[in-house]
VEXDREN-2710 file (C-alpha; in Angstrom, 1 decimal):
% VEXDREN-2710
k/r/px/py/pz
1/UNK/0.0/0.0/0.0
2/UNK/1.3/3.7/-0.6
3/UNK/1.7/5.7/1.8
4/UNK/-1.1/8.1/0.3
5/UNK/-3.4/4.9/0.1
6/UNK/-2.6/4.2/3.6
7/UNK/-3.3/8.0/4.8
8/UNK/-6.5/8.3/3.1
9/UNK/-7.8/4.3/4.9
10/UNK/-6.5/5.8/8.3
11/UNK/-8.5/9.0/7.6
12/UNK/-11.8/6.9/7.0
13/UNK/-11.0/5.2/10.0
14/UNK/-11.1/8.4/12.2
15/UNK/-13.7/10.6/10.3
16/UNK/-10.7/12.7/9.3
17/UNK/-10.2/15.2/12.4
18/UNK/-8.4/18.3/11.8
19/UNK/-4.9/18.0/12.1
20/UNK/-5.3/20.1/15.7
21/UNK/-8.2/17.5/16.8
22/UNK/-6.4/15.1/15.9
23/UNK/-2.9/15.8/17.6
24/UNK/-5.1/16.4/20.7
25/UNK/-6.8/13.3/20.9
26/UNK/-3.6/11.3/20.5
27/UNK/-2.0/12.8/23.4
28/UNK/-5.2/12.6/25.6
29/UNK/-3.7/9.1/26.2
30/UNK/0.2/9.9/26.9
31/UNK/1.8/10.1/30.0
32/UNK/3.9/13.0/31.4
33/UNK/7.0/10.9/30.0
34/UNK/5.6/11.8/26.3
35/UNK/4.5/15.2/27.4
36/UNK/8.1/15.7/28.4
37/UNK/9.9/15.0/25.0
38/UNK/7.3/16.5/23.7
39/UNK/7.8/20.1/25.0
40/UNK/11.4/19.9/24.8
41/UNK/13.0/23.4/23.2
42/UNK/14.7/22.4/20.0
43/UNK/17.0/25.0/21.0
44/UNK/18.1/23.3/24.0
45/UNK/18.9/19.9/22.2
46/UNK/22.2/18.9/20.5
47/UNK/22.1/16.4/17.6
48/UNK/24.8/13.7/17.2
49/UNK/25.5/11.9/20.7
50/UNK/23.3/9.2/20.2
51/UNK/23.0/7.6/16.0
52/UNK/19.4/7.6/15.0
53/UNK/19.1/4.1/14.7
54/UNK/19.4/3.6/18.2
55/UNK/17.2/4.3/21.0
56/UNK/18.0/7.0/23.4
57/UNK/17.1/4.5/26.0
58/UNK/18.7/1.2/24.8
59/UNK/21.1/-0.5/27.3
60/UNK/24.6/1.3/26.4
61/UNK/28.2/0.0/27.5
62/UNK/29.6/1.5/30.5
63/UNK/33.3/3.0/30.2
64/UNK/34.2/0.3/32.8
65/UNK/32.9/-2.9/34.7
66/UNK/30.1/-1.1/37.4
67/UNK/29.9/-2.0/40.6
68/UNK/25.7/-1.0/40.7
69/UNK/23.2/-1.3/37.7
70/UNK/20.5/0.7/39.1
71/UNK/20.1/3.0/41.8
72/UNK/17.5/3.5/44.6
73/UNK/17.9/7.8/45.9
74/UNK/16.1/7.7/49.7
75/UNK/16.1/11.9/49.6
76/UNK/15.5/13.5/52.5
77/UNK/14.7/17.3/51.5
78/UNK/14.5/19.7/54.7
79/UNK/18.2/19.0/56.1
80/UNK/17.7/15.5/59.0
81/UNK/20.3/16.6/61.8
82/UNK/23.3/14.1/62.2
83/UNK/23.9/14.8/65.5
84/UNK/20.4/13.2/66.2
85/UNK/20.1/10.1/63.8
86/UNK/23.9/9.0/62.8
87/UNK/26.3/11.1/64.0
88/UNK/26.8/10.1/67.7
89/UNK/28.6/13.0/69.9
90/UNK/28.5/12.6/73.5
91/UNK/30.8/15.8/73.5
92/UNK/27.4/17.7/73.4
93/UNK/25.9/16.3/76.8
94/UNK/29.2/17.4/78.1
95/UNK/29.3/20.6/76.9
96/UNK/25.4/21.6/77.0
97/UNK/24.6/25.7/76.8
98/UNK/28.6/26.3/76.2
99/UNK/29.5/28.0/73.3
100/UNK/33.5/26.4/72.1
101/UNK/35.4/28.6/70.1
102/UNK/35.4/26.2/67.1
103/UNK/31.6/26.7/66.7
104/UNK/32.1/30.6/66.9
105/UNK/34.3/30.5/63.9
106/UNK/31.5/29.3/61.9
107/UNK/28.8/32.0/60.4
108/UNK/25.7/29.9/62.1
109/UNK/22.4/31.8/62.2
110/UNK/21.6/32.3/65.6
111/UNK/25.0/32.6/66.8
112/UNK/24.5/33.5/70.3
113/UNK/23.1/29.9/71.4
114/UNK/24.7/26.8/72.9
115/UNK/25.5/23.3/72.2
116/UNK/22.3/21.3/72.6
117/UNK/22.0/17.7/73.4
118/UNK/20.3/15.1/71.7
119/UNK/17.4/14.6/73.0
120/UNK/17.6/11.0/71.4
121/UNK/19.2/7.9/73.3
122/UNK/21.8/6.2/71.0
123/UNK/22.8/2.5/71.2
124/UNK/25.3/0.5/69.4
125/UNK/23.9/-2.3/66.5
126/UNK/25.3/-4.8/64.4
127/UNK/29.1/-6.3/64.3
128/UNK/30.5/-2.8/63.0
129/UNK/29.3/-1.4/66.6
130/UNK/27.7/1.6/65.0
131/UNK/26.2/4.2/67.1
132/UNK/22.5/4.7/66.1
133/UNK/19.8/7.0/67.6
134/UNK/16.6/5.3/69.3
135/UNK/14.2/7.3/66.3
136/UNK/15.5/4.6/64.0
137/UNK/15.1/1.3/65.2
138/UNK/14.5/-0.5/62.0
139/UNK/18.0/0.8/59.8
140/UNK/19.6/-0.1/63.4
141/UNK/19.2/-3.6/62.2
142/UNK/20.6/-2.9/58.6
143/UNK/24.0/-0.9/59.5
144/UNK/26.0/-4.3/58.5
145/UNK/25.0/-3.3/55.5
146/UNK/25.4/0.6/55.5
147/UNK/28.5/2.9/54.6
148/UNK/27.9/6.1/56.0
149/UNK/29.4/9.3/55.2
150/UNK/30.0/11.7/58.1
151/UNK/32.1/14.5/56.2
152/UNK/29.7/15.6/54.0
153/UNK/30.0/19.3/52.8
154/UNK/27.7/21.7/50.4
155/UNK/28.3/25.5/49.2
156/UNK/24.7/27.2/51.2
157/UNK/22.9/26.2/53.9
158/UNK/19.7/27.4/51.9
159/UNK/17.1/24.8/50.9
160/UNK/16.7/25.1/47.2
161/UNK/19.7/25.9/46.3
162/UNK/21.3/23.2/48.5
163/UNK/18.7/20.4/47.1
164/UNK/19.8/21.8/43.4
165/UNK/23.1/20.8/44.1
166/UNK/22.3/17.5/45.8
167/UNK/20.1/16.5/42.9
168/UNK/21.8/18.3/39.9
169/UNK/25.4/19.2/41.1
170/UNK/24.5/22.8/40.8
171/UNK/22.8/25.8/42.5
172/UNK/20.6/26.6/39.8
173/UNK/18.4/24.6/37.9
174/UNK/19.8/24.9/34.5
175/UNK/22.1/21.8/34.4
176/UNK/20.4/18.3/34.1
177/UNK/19.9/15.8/37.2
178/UNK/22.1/13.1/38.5
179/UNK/19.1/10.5/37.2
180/UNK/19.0/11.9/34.3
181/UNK/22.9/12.1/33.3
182/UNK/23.1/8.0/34.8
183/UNK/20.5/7.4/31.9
184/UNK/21.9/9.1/29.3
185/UNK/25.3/7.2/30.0
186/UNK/24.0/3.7/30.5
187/UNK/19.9/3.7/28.9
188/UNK/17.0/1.8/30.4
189/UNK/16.9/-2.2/30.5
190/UNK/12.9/-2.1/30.5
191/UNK/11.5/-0.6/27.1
192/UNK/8.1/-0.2/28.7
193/UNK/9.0/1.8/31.1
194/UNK/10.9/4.7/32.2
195/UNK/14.5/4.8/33.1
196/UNK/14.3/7.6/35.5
197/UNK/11.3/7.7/37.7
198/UNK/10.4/10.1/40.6
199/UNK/8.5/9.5/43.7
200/UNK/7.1/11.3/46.4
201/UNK/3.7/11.0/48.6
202/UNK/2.0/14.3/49.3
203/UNK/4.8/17.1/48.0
204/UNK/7.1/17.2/45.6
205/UNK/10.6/18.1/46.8
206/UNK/11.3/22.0/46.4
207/UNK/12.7/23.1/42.9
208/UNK/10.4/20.1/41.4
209/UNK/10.8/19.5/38.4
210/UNK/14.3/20.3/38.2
211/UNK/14.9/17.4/40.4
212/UNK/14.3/15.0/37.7
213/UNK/14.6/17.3/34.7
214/UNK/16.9/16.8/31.4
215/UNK/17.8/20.3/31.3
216/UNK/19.6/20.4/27.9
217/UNK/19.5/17.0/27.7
218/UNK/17.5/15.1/25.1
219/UNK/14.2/14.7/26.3
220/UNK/13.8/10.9/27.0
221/UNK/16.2/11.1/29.7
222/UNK/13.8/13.3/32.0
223/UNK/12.8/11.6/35.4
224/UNK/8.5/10.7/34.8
225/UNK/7.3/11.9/38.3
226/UNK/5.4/9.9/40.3
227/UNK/2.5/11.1/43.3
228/UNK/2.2/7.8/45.3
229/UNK/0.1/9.2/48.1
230/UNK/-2.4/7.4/46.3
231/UNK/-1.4/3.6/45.2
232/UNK/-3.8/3.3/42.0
233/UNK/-2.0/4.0/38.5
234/UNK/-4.4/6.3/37.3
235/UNK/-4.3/8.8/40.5
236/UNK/0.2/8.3/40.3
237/UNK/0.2/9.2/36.7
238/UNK/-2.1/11.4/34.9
239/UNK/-3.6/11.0/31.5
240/UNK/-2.0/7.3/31.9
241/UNK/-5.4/6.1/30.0
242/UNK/-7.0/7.4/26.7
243/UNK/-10.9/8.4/27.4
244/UNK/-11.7/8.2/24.2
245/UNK/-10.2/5.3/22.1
246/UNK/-9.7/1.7/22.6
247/UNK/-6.1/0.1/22.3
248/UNK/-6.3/-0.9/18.7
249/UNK/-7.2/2.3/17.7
250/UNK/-3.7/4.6/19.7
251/UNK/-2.0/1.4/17.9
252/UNK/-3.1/3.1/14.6
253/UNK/-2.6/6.5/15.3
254/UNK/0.7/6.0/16.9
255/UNK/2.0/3.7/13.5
256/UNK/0.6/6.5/11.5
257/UNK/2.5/9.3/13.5
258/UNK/5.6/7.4/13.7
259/UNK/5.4/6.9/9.5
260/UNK/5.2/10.8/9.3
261/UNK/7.7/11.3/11.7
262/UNK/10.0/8.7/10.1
263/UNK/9.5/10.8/6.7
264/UNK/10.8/14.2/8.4
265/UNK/12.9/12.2/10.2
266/UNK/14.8/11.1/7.0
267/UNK/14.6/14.3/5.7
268/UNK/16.4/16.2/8.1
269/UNK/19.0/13.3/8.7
270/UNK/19.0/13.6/12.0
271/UNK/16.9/15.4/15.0
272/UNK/17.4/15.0/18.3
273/UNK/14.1/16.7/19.8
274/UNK/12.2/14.2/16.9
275/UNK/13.8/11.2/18.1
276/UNK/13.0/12.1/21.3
277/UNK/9.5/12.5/20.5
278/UNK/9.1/9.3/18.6
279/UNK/10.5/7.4/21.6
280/UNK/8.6/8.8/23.9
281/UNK/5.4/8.6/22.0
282/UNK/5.9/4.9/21.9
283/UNK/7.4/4.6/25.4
284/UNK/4.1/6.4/26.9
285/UNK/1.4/3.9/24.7
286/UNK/3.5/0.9/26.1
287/UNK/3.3/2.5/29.6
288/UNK/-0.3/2.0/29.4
289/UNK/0.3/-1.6/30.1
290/UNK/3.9/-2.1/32.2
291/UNK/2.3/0.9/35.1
292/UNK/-1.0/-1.0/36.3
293/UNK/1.8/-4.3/36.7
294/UNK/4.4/-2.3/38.6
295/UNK/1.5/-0.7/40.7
296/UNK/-0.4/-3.7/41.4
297/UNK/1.3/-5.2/44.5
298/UNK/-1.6/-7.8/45.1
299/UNK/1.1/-10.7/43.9
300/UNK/3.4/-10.1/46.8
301/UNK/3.3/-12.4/49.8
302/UNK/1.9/-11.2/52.8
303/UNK/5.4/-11.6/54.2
304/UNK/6.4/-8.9/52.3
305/UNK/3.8/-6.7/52.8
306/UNK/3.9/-6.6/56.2
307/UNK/7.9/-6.4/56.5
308/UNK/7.1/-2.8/54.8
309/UNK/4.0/-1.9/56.4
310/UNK/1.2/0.5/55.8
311/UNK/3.0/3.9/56.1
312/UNK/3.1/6.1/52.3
313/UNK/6.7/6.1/52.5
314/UNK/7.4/2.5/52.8
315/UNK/4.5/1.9/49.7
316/UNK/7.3/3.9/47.9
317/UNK/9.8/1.9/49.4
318/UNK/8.0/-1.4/48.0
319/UNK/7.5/0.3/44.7
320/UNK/11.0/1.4/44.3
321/UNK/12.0/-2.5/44.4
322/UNK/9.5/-3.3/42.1
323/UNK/10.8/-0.9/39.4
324/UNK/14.7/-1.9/39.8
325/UNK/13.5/-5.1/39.9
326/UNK/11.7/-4.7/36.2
327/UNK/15.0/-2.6/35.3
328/UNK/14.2/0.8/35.7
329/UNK/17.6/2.3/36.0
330/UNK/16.8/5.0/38.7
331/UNK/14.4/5.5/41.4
332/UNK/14.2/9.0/43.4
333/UNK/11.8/8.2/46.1
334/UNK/11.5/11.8/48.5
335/UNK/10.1/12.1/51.9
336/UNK/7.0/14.9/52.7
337/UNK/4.5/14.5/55.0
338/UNK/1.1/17.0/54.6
339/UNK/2.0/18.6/51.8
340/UNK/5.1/20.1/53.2
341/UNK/7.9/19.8/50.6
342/UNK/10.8/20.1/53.2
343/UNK/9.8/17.8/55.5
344/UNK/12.9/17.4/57.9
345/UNK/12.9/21.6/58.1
346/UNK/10.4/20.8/61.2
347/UNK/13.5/20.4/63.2
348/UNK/13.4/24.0/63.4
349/UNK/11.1/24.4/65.9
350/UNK/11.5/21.1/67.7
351/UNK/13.5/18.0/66.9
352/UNK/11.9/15.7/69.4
353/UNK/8.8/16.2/67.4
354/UNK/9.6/17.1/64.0
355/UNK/11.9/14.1/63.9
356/UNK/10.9/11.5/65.6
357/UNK/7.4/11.9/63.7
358/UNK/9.8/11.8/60.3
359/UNK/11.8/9.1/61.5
360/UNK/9.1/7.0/62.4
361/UNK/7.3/7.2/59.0
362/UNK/10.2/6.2/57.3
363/UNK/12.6/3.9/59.5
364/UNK/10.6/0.3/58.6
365/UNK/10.1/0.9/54.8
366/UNK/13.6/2.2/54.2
367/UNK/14.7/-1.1/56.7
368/UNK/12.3/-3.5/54.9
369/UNK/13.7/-1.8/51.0
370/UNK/17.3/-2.9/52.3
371/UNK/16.4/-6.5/53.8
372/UNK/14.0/-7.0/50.6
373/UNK/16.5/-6.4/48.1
374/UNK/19.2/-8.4/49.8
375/UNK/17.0/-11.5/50.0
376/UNK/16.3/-11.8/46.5
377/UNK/20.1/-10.7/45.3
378/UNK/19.3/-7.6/44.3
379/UNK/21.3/-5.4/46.7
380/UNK/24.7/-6.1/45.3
381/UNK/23.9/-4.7/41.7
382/UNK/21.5/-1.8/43.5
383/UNK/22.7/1.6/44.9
384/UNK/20.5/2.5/48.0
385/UNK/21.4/6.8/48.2
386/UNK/19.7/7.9/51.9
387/UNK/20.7/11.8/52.4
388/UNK/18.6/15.2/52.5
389/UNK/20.6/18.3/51.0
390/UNK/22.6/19.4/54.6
391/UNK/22.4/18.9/58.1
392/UNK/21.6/20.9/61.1
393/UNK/23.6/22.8/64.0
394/UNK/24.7/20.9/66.8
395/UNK/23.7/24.2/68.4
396/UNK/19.8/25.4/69.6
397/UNK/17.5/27.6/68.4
398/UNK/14.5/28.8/70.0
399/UNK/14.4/26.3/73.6
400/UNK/14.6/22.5/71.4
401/UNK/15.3/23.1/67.5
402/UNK/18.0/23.5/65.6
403/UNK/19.0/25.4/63.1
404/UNK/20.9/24.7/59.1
405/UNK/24.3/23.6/58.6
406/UNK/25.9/22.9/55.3
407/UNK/29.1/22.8/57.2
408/UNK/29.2/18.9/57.9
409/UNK/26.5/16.3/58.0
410/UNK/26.0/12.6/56.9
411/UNK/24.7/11.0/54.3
412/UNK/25.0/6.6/53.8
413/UNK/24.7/4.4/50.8
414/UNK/23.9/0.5/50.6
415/UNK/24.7/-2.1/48.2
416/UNK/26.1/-1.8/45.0
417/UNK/29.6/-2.0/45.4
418/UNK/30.1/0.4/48.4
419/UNK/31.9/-1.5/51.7
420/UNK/29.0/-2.7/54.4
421/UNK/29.3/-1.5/58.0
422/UNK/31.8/1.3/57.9
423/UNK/32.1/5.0/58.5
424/UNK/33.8/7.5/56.4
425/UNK/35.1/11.0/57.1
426/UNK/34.0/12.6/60.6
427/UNK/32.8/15.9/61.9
428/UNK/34.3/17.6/64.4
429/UNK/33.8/16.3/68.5
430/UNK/30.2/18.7/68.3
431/UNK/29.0/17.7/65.0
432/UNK/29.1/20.3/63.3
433/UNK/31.7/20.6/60.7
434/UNK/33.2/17.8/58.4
435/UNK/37.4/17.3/59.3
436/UNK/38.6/14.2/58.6
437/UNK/38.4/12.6/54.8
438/UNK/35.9/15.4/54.2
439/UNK/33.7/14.8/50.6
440/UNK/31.9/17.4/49.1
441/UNK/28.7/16.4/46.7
442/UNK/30.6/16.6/43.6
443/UNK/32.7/14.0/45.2
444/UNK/29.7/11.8/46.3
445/UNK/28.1/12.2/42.4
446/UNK/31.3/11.5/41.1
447/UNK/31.5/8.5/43.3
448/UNK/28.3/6.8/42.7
449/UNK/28.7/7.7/38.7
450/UNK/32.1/5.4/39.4
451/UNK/29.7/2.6/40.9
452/UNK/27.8/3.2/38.0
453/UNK/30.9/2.5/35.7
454/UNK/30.7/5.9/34.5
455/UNK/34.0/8.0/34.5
456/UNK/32.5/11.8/35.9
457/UNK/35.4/13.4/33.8
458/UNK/34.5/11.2/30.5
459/UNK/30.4/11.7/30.7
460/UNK/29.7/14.5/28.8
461/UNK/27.4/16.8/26.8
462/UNK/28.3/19.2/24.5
463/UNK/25.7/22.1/24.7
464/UNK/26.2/25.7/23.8
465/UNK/29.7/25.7/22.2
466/UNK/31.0/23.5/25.7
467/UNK/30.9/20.5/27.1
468/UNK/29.3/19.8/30.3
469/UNK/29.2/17.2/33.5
470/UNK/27.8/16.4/36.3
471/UNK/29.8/17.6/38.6
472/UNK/31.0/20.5/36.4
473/UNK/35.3/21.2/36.7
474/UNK/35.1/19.5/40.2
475/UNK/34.7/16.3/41.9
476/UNK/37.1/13.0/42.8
477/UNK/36.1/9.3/43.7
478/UNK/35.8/8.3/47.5
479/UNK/37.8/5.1/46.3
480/UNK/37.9/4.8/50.5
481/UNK/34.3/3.5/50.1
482/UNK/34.5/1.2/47.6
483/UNK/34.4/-2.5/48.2
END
């Protein structure tokens, strides 16, 4: 058949809608991954990485055996203190009200307070001996498993900026996320579904978008976002299901649109923002079918069901292993609670109840996510990220919060090739500033892109007459970590 011959049958077919009717109704059906390439600024998109013959998201060759395959972000926006989860210091018992010259030398907001204690009992677990506090009972149990990082460092001790950097390696959201530069290196291993997906119940994190964005990026490498205060597919992603038309008939329109994209496509040689578009025109029908599956956790055991619990953050949790699990390459799952998209900034007021309330919505899922994955083989070849974007004065403000600090704080991985049941780097005897094997983000993004089997210096993107990275001119491996 000609390719006239077949336009004019599909037109019969569909009472021949305007071409603006018709555009409409075939997106009615797309989710926000197709929406995504879809809008991308042909301006901001550079032709050539990528050969048009293959798929933006088709399984590429790391530079170098990887460690990890996928990775599993825990993010913690809002700043958790260290000093009251991880970062044991009996110094501050000792030296409660006082205000050491070492904690003077730091430009802290409210300057003029003392040292406050933990309110928080801490106990030793596990066969590494690491000191834990009492509001997490559950990762207690999982620190044999754990590498934390206690000389964490960041530029501000301002929220958006300081979850920018976390999440994109810079202040400003112009540059494309850490998710989103792992999937341009390495691709997706499910076609059906996403390789970068967000999550978070109630709130996005602040900056949104940005947090899973492409930035200049081709467009299939955006994160799909992800509300899972709700656990039904159709609430989590919107416009996940065509009103209108059956499955047969997207099937049509879709082979019809890809036919007069593939003739454009041929004529301009090569197009970055049209490849895009095709794949992610054909990623969002398939979608249709792979989301209900990954959403539908009536096949797990009720073993598993209740080693998460009920809590939204530990649905995530279960969700999150279900997507690595199918292959999705990364999973961002952030913590809010009522809407608020900085959760852990409660411990402003009062950290007895901002974080023990935080702590105790989160501990068992994140628990159950380690000892879930590690039972069916999956933690080895899965990086499990838990961190917010700073941590918080070992100093008081008001009578029982605390204030920022970007100064030092702790962040800990799991699996994937990081060692189990060490520490790494310390702050000082109060907590509050990294001094020994200190590691800024760019060295944390540039570690976990080596985990990846991605060389931070070799993954780049030429945009705007330069080439760019994640972690920009800066960054070195935490080798110290590795297993």
């Amino acid at each position: 058949m000609s390719f006239r011959a077949h336009e004019s049958t599909v037109h019969a077919a569909f009472a021949t809608p305007s071409r603006r009717q018709f555009l409409k109704q075939l997106g009615a059906g797309f989710g926000s991954l197709g929406l995504t390439a879809a809008l991308a600024d042909a301006r901001l998109l550079t032709a050539g990485e990528i050969p048009a013959s293959v798929s933006h998201l088709a399984p590429r060759t790391p530079h170098f055996a990887p460690k990890a395959k996928r990775i599993i972000q825990l993010f913690m926006p809002g700043g958790p203190s260290q000093v009251d989860t991880f970062d044991y210091k009996p110094a501050l018992a000792r030296n409660a009200g006082q205000r050491p010259a070492l904690v003077d030398r730091r430009s802290l907001r409210n300057t003029r307070n003392g040292l406050m204690p933990s309110p928080f009992g801490f106990k030793q677990y596990g066969q590494c001996g690491k000191w834990v506090s009492d509001i997490f009972p559950h990762v207690a149990g999982c620190v044999d498993d754990i590498c934390f990082i206690h000389s964490m460092h960041t530029d501000v001790p301002e929220h958006a900026s300081a979850i920018l950097m976390m999440n994109l390696g810079h202040l400003q959201p112009i540059r494309p996320s850490m998710g989103a530069w792992l999937v341009y290196g390495l691709g997706s291993e499910n076609r059906n579904l996403p390789g970068f997906i967000a999550m978070s119940p109630r709130a996005q994190p602040r900056s949104t978008i940005a947090n899973w964005g492409n930035a200049f990026l081709p467009g299939a490498y955006a994160g799909t976002y992800v509300n899972i205060a709700q656990m039904r597919p159709d609430a989590a992603l919107s416009h996940l299901r065509n009103p209108s038309l059956g499955t047969d008939a997207q099937r049509q329109q879709a082979e019809l649109i890809a036919r007069l994209n593939g003739v454009h496509l041929q004529r301009s040689e090569q197009d970055a923002q049209l490849e895009a578009s095709i794949e992610s025109m054909e990623m969002a029908f398939r979608m249709q079918a792979a989301v209900p599956e990954v959403f539908d956790t009536a096949g797990e055991t009720r073993e598993t069901l209740d080693l998460y619990g009920p809590s939204e953050f530990a649905k995530g949790c279960l969700l999150a292993r279900r997507m690595v699990e199918r292959g999705v390459r990364v999973v961002q799952l952030s913590h809010s609670i009522d809407g608020y998209d900085i959760a852990w900034d409660t411990g402003h007021e009062n950290i007895v109840n901002g974080h023990a309330v935080l702590a105790r919505a989160c501990d068992r899922g994140i628990a159950a996510l380690l000892t879930d994955l590690k039972r069916r083989g999956l933690l080895d070849e899965t990086l499990v990220l838990w961190g917010g974007e700073f941590g918080r004065a070992p100093t008081s403000e008001g009578a029982r919060g605390r204030d920022h600090d970007h100064y030092g704080f702790t962040v800990w991985m799991a699996g994937g090739g990081v060692k189990p049941g060490i520490s790494h780097g310390a702050t000082d005897e109060f907590g509050l500033s990294a001094v020994e094997n200190r590691v800024h983000v760019h060295d944390l993004h540039a570690t976990i892109l080596h985990l990846m089997g991605l060389d931070h210096e070799r993954l780049t993107y030429r945009y705007s007459g330069r080439d760019y990275r994640l972690t920009d001119v800066h960054g070195r491996v935490v080798r110290e970590v590795i297993a």
